[in-house]
KEKE-3310 file (N, C-alpha, C; in steps of 0.2 Angstrom, whole numbers, plus 5000, padded with zeros to 4 digits):
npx = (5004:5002:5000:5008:5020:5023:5023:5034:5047:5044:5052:5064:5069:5068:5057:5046:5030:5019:5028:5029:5016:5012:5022:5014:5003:4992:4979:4981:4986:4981:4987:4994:4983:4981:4992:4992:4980:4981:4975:4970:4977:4972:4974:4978:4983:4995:5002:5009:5016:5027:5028:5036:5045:5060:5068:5061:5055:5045:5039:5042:5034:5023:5021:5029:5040:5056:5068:5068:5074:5078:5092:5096:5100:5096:5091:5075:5072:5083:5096:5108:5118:5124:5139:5149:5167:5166:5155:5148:5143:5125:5122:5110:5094:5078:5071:5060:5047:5039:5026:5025:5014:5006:5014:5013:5025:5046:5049:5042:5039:5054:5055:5042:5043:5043:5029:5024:5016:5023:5020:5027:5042:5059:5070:5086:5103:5117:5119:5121:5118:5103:5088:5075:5064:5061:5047:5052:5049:5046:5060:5073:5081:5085:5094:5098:5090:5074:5055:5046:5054:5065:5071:5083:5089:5098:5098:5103:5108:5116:5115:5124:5135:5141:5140:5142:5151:5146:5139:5124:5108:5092:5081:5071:5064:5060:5049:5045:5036:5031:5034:5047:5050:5064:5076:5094:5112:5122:5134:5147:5144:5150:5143:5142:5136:5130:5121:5125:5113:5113:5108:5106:5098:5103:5092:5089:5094:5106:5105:5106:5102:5099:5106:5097:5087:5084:5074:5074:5087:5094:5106:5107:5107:5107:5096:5083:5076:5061:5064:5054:5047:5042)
npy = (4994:5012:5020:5015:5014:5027:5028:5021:5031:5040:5037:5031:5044:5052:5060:5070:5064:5075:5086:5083:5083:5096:5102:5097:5106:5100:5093:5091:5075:5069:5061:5052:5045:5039:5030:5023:5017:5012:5017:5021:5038:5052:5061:5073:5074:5065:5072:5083:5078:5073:5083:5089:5083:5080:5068:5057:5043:5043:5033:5021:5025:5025:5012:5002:4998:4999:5010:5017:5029:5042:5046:5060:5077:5088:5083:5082:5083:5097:5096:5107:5105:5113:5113:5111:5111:5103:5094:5080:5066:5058:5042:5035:5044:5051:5065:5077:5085:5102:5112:5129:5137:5130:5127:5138:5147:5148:5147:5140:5129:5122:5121:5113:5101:5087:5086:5090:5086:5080:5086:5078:5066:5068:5060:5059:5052:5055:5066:5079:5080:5082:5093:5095:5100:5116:5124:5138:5155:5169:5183:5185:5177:5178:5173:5161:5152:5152:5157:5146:5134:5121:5120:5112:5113:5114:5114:5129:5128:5135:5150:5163:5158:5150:5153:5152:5162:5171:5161:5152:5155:5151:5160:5167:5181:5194:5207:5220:5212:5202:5185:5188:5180:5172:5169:5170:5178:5177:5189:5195:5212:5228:5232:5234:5217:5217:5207:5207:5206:5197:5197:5186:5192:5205:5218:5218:5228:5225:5221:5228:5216:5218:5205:5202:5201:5188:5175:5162:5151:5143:5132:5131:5116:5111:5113:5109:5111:5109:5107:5116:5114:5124)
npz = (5000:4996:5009:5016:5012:5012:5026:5028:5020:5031:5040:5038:5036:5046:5049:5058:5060:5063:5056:5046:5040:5043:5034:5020:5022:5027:5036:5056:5061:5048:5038:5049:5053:5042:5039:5051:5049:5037:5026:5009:5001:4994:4978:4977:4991:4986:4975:4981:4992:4981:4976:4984:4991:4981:4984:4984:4976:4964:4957:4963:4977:4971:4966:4970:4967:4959:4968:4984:4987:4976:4966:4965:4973:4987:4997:5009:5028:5030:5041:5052:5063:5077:5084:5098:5103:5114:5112:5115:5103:5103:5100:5096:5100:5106:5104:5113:5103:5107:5108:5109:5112:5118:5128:5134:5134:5137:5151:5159:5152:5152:5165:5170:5159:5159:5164:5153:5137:5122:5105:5099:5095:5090:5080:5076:5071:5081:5083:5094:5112:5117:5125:5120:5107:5098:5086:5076:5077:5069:5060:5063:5063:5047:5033:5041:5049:5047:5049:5057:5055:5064:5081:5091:5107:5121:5136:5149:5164:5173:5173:5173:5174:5162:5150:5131:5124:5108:5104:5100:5105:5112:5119:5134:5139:5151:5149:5154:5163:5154:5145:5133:5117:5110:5096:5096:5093:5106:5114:5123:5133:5135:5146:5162:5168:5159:5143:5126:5112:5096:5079:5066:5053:5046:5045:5058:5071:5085:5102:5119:5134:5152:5162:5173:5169:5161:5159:5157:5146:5135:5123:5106:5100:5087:5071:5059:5043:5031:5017:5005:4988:4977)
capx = (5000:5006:5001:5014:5027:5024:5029:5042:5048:5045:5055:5068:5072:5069:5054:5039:5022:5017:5032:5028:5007:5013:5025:5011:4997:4986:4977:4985:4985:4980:4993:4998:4979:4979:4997:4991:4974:4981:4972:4974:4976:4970:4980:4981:4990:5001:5006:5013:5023:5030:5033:5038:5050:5060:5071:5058:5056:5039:5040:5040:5031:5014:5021:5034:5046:5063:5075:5064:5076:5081:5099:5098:5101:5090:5086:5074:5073:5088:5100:5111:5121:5131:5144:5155:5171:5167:5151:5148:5137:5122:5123:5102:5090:5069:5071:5052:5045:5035:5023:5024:5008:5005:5018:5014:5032:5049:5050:5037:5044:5060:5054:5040:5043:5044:5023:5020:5015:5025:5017:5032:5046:5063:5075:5092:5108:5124:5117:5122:5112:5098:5083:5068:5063:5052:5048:5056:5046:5050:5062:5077:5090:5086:5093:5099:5083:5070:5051:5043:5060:5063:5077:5083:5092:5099:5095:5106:5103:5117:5117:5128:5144:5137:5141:5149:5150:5146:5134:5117:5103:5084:5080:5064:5065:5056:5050:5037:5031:5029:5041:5049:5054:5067:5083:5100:5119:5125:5141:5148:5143:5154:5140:5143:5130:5123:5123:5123:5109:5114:5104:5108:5097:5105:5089:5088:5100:5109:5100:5109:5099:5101:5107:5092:5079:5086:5071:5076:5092:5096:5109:5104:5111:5104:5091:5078:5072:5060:5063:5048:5049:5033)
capy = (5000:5017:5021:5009:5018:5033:5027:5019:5035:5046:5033:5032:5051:5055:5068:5068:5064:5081:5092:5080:5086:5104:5104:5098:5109:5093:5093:5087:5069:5066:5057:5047:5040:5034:5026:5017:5014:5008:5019:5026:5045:5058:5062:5081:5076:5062:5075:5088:5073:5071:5091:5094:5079:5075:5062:5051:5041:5044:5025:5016:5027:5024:5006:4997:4997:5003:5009:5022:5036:5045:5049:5066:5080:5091:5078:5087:5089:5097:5095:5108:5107:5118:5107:5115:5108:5098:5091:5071:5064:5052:5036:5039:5048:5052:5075:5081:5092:5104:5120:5134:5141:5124:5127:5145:5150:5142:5145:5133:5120:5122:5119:5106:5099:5081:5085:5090:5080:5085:5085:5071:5065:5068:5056:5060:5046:5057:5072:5083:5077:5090:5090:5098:5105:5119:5128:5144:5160:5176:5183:5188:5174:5173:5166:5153:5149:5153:5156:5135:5130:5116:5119:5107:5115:5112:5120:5130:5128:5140:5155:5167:5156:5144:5154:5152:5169:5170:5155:5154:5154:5152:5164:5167:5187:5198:5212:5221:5208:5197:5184:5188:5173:5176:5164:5176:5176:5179:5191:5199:5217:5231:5236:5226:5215:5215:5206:5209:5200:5199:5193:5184:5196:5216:5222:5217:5229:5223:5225:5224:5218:5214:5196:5199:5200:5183:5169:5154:5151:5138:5133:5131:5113:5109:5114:5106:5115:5105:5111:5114:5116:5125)
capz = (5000:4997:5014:5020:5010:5015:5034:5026:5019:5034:5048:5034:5035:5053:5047:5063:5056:5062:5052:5037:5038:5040:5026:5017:5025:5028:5045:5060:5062:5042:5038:5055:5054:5034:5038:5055:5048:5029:5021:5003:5003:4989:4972:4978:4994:4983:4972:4986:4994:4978:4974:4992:4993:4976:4985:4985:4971:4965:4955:4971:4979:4969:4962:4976:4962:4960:4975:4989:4984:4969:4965:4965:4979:4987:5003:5015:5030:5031:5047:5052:5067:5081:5089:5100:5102:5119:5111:5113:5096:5105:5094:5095:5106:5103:5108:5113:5099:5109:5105:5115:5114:5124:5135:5137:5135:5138:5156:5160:5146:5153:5174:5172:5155:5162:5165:5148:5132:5115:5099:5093:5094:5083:5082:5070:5075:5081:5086:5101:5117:5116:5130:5118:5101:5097:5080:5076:5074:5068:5057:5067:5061:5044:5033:5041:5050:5045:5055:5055:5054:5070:5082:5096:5111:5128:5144:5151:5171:5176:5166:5174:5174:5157:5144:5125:5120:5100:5101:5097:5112:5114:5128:5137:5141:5153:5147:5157:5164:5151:5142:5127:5117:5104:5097:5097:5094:5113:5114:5128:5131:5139:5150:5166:5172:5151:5136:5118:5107:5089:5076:5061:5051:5046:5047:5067:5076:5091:5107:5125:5139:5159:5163:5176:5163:5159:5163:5155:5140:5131:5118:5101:5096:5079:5067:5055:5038:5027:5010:5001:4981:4974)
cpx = (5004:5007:5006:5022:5030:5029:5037:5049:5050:5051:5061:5072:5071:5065:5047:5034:5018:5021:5030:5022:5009:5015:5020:5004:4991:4985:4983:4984:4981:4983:4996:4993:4980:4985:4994:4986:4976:4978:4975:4973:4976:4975:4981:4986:4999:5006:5008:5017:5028:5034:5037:5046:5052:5064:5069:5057:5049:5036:5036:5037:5022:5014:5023:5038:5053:5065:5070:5067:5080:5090:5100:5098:5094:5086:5082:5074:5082:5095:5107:5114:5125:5134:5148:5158:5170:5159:5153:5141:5135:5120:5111:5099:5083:5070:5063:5053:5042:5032:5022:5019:5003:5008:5018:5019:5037:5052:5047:5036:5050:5058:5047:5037:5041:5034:5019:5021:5016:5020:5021:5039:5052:5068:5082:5098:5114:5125:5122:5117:5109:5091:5077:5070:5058:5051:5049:5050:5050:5057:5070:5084:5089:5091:5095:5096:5078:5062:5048:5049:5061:5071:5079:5091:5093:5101:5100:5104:5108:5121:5122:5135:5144:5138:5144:5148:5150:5141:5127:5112:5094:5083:5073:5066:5061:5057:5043:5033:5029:5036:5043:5053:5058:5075:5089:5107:5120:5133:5141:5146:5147:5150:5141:5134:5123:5126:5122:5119:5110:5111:5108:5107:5099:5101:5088:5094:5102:5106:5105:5103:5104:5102:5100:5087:5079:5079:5074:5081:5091:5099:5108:5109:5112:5099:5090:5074:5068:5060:5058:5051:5040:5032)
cpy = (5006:5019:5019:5012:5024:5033:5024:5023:5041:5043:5035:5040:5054:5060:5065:5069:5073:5087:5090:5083:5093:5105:5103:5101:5106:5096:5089:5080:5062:5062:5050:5041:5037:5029:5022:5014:5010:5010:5022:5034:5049:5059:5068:5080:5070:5067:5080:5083:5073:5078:5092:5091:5073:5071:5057:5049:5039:5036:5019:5018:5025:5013:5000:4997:5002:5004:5015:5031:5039:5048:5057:5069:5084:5087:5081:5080:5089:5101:5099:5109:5113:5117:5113:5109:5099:5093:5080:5068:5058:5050:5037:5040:5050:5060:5076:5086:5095:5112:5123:5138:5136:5124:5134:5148:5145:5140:5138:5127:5119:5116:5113:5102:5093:5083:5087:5085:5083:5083:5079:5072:5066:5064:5055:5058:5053:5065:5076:5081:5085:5087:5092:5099:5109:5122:5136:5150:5167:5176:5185:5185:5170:5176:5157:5150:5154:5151:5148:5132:5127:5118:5115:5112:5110:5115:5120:5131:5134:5146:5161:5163:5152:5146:5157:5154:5167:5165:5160:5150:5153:5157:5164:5175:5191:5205:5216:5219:5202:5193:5185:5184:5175:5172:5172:5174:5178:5182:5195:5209:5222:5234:5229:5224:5214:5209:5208:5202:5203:5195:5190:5189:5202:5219:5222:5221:5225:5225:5222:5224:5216:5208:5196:5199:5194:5177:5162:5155:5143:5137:5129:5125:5111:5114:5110:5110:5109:5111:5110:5118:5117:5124)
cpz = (5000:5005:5019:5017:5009:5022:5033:5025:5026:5039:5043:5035:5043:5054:5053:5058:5055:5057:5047:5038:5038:5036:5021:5015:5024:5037:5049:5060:5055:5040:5042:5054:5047:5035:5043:5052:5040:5024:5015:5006:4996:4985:4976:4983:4990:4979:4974:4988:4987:4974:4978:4993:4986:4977:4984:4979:4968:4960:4960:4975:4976:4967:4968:4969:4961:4969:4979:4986:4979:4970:4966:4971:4980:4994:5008:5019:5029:5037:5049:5060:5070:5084:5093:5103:5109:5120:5111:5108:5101:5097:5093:5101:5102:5110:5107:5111:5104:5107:5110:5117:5117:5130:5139:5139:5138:5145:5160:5156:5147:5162:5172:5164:5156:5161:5160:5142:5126:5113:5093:5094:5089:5084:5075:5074:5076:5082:5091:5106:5119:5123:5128:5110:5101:5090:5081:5071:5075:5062:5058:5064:5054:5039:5036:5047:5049:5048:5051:5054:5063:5073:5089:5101:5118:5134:5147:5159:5176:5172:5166:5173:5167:5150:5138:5123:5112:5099:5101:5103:5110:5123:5127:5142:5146:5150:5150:5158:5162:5147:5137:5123:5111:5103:5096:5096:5103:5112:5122:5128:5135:5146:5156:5168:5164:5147:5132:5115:5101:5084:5069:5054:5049:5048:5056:5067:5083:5097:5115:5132:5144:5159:5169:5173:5160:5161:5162:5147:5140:5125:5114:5098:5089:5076:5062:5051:5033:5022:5006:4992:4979:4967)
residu = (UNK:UNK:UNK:UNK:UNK:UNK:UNK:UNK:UNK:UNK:UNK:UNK:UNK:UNK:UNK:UNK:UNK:UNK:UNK:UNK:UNK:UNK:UNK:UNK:UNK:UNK:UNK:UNK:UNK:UNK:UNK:UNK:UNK:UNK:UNK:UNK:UNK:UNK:UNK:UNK:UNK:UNK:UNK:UNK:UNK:UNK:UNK:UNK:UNK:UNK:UNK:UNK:UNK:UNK:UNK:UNK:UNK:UNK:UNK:UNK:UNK:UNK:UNK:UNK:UNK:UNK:UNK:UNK:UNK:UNK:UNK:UNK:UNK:UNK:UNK:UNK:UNK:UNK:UNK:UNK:UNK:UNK:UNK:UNK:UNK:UNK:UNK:UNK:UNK:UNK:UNK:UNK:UNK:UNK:UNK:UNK:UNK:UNK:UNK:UNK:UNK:UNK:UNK:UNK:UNK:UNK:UNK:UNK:UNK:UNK:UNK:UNK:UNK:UNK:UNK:UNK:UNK:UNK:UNK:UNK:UNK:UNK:UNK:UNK:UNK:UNK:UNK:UNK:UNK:UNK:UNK:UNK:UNK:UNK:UNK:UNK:UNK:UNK:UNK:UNK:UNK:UNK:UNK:UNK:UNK:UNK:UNK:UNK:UNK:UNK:UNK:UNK:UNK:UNK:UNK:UNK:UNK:UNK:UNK:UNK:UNK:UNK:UNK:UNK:UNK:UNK:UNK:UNK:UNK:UNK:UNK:UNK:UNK:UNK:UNK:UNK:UNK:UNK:UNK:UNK:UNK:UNK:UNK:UNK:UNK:UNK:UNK:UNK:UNK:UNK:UNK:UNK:UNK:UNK:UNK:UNK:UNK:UNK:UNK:UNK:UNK:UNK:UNK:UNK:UNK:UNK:UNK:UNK:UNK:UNK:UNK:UNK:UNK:UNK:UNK:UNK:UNK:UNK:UNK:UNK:UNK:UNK:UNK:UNK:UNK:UNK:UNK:UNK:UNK:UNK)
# end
């Protein structure tokens, strides 16, 4: 059944059910059910799997014939790490996706993560040992992430003495009260007691806040872009 080599295709590449329905702006859980349940599923969504993702071999895909994936490049997703040098690669690990607008910010998915329920696990062999994913909004670090793009981070638990200037952070900011969630380069700033947030972006200037405005950090160890082809 195609629906069988769909799952085939998703386990194969490391892509959660959920990231693969959004890339292809299908409901949530349209996909998960026609693959558990066997079912066939619609030309229109066959022919976006097949726009979306030209590694796959659209042959064996509708047939079971030939090899799963096409010789050519272009393979989403596509997996960008941030090693630092005293990183250790886990051989595999299953990182909770989670949505923030579930978790009502990353303080509260930071401190009582353990009592929430992601939306999916990600599992990519050789990694950096990461303790979350979440998607990435906003436009602050682009290009080289981009908003719906997924990044896997790991929680930084002592933030005053913890950190490697130049890197790339997920912070959770106080601003009046309220969080302000926002990924950043971290540099040192000359003002004591600040840092510098700097974007990947030109049009984003540089902004320095307090370290006490700081709620919850986290270092940015990977990213996850599905590449869609329109």
């Amino acid at each position: 059944m195609v629906s069988d080599r769909i799952r085939q295709y998703i386990e194969a590449k490391g892509i959660s059910y959920y990231a693969f329905e959004n890339s292809l702006g299908a409901s949530r859980g349209s996909v998960s059910k026609a693959v558990k349940d066997n079912k066939s599923m619609g030309s229109n969504v066959l022919e976006k799997i097949i726009a979306l993702y030209p590694d796959l071999n659209p042959t064996w895909l509708l047939t079971g014939q030939g090899e799963m994936l096409t010789s050519g490049e272009g393979t989403p997703p596509a997996v960008k790490t941030f090693r630092l040098k005293t990183d250790v690669s886990v051989l595999s690990q299953q990182i909770p996706l989670y949505e923030l607008e579930a978790s009502a910010g990353i303080v509260p998915l930071f401190v009582n993560n353990a009592s929430l329920q992601p939306v999916d696990h990600i599992s990519i062999p050789h990694l950096p040992k990461c303790d979350g994913a979440v998607y990435v909004t906003g436009d602050s670090m682009y290009p080289l992430l981009n908003s719906g793009d997924i990044i896997m981070y790991k929680i930084v638990n002592d933030i005053a003495n913890s950190i490697f200037w130049g890197e790339m952070y997920l912070l959770g900011i106080d601003m009046d009260g309220e969080e302000y969630i926002t990924v950043k380069y971290v540099q040192r700033s000359e003002r004591d007691g600040c840092i510098k947030l700097v974007s990947e972006n030109p049009h984003h200037q540089p902004k320095e806040i307090s370290m006490d405005k700081i709620r919850a950090m986290a270092l940015v160890k990977a990213s996850i872009r599905i590449n869609a082809m329109m």
